[in-house]
One Martini backbone bead per residue (centre of mass of N, CA, C, O) as a GRO file, in nm:
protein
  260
    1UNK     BB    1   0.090   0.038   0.029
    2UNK     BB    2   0.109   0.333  -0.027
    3UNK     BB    3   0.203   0.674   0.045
    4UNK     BB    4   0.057   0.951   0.105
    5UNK     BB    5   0.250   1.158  -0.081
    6UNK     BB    6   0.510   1.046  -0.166
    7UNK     BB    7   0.836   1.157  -0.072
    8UNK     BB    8   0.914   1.426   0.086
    9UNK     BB    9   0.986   1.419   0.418
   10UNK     BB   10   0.899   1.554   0.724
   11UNK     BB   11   1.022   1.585   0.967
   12UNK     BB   12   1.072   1.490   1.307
   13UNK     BB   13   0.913   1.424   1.573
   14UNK     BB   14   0.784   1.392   1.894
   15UNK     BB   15   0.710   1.128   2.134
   16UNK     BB   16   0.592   1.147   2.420
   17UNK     BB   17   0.707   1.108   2.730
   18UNK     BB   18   0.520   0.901   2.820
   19UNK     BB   19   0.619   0.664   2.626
   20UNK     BB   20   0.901   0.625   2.742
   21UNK     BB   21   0.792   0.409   2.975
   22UNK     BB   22   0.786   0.150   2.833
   23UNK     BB   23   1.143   0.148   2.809
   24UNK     BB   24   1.113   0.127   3.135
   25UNK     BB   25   1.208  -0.104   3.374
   26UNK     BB   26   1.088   0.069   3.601
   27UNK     BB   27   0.801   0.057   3.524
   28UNK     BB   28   0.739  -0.218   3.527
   29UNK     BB   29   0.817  -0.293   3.828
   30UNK     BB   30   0.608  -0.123   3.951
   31UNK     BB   31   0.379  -0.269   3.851
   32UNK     BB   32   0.444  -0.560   3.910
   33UNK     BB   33   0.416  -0.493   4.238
   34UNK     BB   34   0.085  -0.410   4.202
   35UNK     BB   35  -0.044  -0.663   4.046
   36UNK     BB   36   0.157  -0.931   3.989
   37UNK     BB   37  -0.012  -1.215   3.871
   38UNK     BB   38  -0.234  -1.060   3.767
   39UNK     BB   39  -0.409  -1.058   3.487
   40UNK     BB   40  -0.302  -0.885   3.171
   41UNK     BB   41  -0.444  -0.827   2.868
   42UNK     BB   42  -0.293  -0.782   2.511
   43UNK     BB   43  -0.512  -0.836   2.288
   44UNK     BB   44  -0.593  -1.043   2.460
   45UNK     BB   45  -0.651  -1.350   2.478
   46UNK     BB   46  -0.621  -1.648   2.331
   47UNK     BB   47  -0.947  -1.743   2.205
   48UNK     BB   48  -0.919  -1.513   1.997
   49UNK     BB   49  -0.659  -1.667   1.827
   50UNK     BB   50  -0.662  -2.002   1.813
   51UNK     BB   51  -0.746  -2.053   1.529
   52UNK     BB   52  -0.483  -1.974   1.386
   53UNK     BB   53  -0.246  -2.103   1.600
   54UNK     BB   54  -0.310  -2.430   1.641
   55UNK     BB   55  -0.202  -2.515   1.383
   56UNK     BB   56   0.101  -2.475   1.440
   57UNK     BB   57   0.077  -2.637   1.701
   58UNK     BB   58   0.238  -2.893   1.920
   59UNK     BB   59   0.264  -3.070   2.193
   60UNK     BB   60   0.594  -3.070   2.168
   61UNK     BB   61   0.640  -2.786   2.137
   62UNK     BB   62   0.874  -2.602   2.206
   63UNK     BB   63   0.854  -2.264   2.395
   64UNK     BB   64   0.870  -1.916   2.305
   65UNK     BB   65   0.797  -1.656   2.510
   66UNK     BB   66   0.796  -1.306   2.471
   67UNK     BB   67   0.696  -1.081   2.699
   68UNK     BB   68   0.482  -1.206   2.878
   69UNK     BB   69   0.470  -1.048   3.182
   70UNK     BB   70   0.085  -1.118   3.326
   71UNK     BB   71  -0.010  -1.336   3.117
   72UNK     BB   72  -0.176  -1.652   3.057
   73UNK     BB   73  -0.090  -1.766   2.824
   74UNK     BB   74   0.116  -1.958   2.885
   75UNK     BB   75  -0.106  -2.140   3.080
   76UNK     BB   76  -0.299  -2.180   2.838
   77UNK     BB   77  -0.114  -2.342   2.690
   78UNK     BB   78  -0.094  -2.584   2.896
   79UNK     BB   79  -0.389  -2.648   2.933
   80UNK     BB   80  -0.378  -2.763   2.626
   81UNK     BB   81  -0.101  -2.901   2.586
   82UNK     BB   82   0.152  -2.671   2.586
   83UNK     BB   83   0.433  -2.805   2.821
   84UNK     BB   84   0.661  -2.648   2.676
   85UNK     BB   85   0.774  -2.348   2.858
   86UNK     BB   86   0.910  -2.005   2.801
   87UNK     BB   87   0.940  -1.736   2.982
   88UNK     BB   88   1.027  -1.404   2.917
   89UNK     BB   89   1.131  -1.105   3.115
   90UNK     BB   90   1.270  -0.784   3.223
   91UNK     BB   91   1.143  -0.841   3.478
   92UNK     BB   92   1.150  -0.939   3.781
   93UNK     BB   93   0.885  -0.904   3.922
   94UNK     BB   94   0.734  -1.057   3.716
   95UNK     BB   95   0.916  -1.317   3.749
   96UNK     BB   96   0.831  -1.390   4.048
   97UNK     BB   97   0.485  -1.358   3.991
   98UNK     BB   98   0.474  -1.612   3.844
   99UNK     BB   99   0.648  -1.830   3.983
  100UNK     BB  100   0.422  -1.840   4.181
  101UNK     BB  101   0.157  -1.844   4.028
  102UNK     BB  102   0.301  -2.113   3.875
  103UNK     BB  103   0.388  -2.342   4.053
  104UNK     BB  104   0.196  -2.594   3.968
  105UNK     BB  105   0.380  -2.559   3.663
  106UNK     BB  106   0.705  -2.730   3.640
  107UNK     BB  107   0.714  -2.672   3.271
  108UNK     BB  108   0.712  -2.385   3.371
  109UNK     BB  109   0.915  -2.137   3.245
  110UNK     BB  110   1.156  -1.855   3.427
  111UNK     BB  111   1.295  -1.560   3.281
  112UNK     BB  112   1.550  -1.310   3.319
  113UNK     BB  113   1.521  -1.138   2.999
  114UNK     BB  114   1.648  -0.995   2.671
  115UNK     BB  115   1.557  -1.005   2.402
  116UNK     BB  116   1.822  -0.917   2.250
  117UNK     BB  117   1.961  -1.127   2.437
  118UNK     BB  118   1.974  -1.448   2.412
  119UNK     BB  119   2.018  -1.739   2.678
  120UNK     BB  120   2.038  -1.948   2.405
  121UNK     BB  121   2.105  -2.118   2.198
  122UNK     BB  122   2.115  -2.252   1.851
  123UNK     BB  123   1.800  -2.419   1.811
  124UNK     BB  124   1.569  -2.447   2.082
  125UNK     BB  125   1.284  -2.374   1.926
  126UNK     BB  126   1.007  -2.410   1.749
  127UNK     BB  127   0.858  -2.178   1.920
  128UNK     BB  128   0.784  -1.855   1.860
  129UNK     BB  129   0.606  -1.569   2.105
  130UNK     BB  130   0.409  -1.279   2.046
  131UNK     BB  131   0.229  -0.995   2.248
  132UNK     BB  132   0.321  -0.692   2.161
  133UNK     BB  133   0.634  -0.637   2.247
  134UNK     BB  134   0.738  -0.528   1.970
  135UNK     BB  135   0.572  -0.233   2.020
  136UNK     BB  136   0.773  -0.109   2.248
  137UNK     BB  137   0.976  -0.010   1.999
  138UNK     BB  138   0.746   0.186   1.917
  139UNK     BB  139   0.677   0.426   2.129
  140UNK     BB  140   0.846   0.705   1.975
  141UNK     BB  141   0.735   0.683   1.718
  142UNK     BB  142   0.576   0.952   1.466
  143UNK     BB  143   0.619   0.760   1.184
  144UNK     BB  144   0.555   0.460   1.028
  145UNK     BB  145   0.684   0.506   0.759
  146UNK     BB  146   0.959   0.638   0.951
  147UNK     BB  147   1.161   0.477   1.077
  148UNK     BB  148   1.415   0.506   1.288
  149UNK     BB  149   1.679   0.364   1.306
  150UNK     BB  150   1.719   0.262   1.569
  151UNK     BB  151   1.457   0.077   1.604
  152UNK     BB  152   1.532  -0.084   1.355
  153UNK     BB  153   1.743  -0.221   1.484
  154UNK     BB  154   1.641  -0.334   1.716
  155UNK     BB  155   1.443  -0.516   1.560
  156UNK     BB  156   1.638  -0.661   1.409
  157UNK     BB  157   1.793  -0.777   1.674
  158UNK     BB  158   1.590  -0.927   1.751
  159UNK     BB  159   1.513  -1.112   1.502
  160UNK     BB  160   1.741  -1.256   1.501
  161UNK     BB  161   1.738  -1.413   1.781
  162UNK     BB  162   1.526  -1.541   1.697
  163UNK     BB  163   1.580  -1.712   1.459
  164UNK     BB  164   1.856  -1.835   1.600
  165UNK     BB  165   1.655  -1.983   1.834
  166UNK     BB  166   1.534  -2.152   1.607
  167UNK     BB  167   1.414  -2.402   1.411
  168UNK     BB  168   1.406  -2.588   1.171
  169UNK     BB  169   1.027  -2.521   1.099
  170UNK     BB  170   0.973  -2.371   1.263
  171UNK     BB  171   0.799  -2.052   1.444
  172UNK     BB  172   0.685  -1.716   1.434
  173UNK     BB  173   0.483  -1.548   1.650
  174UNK     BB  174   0.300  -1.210   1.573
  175UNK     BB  175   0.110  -0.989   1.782
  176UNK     BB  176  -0.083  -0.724   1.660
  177UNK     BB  177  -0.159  -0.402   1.531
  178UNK     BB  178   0.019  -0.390   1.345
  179UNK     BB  179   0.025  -0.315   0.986
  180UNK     BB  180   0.131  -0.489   0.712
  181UNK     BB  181   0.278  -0.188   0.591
  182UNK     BB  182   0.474  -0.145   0.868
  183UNK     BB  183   0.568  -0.438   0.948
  184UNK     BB  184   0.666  -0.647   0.688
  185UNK     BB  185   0.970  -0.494   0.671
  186UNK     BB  186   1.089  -0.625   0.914
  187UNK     BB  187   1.021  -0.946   0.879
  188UNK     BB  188   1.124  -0.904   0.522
  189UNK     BB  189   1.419  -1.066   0.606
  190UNK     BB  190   1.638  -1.270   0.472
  191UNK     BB  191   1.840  -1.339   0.684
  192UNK     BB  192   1.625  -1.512   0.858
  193UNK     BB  193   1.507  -1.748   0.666
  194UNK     BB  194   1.205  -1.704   0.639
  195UNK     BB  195   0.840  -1.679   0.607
  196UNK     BB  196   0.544  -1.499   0.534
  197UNK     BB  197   0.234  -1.400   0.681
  198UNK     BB  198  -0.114  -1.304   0.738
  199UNK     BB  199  -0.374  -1.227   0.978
  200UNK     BB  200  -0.709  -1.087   1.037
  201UNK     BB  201  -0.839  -0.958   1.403
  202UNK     BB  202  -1.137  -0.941   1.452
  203UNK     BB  203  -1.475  -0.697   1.507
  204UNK     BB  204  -1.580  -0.385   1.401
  205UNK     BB  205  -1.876  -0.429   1.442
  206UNK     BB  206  -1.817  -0.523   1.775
  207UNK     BB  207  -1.594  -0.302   1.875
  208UNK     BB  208  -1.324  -0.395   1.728
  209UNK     BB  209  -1.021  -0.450   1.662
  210UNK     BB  210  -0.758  -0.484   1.459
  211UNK     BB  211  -0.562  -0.743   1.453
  212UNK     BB  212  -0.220  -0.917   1.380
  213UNK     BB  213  -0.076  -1.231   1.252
  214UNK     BB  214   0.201  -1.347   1.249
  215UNK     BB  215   0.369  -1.611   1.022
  216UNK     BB  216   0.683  -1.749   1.052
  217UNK     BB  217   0.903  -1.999   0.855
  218UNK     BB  218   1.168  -2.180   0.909
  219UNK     BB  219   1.274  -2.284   0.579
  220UNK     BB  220   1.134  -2.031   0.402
  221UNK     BB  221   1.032  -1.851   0.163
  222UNK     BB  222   1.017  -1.542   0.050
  223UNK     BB  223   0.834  -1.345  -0.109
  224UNK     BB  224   0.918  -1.144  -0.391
  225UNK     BB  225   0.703  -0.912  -0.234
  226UNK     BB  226   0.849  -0.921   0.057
  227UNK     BB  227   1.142  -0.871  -0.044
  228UNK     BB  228   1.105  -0.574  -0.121
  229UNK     BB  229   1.010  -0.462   0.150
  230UNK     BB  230   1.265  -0.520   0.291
  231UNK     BB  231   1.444  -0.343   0.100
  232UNK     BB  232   1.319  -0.084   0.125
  233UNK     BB  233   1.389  -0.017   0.430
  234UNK     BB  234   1.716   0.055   0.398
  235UNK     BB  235   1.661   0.297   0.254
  236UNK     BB  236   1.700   0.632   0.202
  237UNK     BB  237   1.562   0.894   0.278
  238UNK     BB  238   1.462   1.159   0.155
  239UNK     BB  239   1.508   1.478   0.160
  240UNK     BB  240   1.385   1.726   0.236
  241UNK     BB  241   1.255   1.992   0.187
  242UNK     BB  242   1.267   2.299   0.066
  243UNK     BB  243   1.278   2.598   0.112
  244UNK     BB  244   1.140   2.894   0.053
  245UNK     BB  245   1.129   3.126  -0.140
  246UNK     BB  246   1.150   3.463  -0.093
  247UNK     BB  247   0.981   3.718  -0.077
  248UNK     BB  248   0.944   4.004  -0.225
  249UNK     BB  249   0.942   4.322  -0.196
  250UNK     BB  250   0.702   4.537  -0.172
  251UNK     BB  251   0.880   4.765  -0.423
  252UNK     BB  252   0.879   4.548  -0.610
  253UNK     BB  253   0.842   4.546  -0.932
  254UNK     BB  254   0.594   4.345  -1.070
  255UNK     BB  255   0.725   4.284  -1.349
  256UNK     BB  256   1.009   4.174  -1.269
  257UNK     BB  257   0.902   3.922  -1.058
  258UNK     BB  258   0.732   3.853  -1.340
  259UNK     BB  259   0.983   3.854  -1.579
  260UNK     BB  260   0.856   4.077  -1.794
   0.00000   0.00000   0.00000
């Protein structure tokens, strides 16, 4: 989908400083110290997308959640048959808190990790799963169209690790609102090894928001449609507008001004 206007992007904007406290360990920390771990949920319960979700999982695979929080996903997926997870987030706080709250599902595992260098070996989980994590990279961005150096980098680096630790036929599944002209651009990279496809879910008649579902496969090629989406986005963005020139003084002579 072109970009309405696309040419010559404005200025960048700053967003709101309130949005800086989601990248920031301290805010996570002091939430789940008040809240523990008691569920809640972005983008809804697991319920919401498991028709999408179901396909892709096996009862044997080992799964590894990114960015747990305190959602029940982990612990819903134990209860369906998929027993073998790994949750981790960088919060002290929130893996405390569910270490204990989910202490009677011995197979459920948790660990305080950053995403963006995982400490697991090189193909050790089947499925890699996230439900808004990857949300929080982009939360300082003020034009989807145009994100900073910065964010893709970060994302770049994030998903090499995700990459990283699938196996071969592996699946990552990213579940986002962000929407597939912003997002598909950051997972089609060649780099990373997997295929791309993507489902759009939610109710806009029933009062909710349509969220989107990506799913990589590791070790299957990407649409070389999507292929394209990746390559532009390494693209160097054009120059600003230049300024406008200066308007004639008010006493030049009018024929002069319009060259006659």
């Amino acid at each position: 989908r072109p970009r309405p206007g696309r040419g010559r992007r404005p200025p960048r904007r700053h967003a709101p400083a309130a949005n800086r406290r989601y990248r920031q360990r301290r805010f996570w920390d002091e939430l789940y110290r008040r809240e523990g771990a008691e569920p809640r949920e972005w983008l809804g319960a697991l319920s919401r997308f498991l028709p999408h979700l179901q396909p892709e999982l096996r009862p044997s695979d080992r799964i590894l959640v990114l960015g747990c929080g305190n959602s029940a996903l982990s612990h819903d997926l134990y209860e369906l048959g998929y027993t073998d997870v790994t949750s981790i987030d960088y919060s002290p706080a929130c893996i405390a808190a569910m270490r204990i709250r989910y202490a009677c599902c011995p197979s459920l595992h948790w660990a305080v990790m950053d995403i963006r260098a995982l400490a697991f070996p090189d193909a050790t989980f089947d499925v890699v799963l996230e439900k808004g994590t990857l949300d929080v990279l982009m939360v300082e961005e003020t034009d989807p169209w145009n994100v900073s150096p910065q964010a893709t980098a970060t994302m770049h680096r994030v998903l090499a690790e995700v990459s990283r630790v699938l196996r071969p036929g592996g699946c990552f599944i990213s579940i986002t609102f962000a929407q597939p002209h912003f997002r598909k651009p950051h997972y089609a990279q060649e780099a990373f090894g997997w295929s791309l496809r993507h489902f759009a879910c939610g109710d806009r008649d029933a009062g909710t928001f349509h969220y989107f579902l990506y799913i990589m496969r590791k070790g299957q090629p990407l649409d070389p449609r999507d292929l394209a989406l990746g390559r532009h986005l390494h693209q160097p963005p054009p120059p600003p507008d230049p300024p406008p020139p200066p308007a004639p003084p008010d006493d030049e002579d009018y024929l002069l001004a319009i060259q006659l």
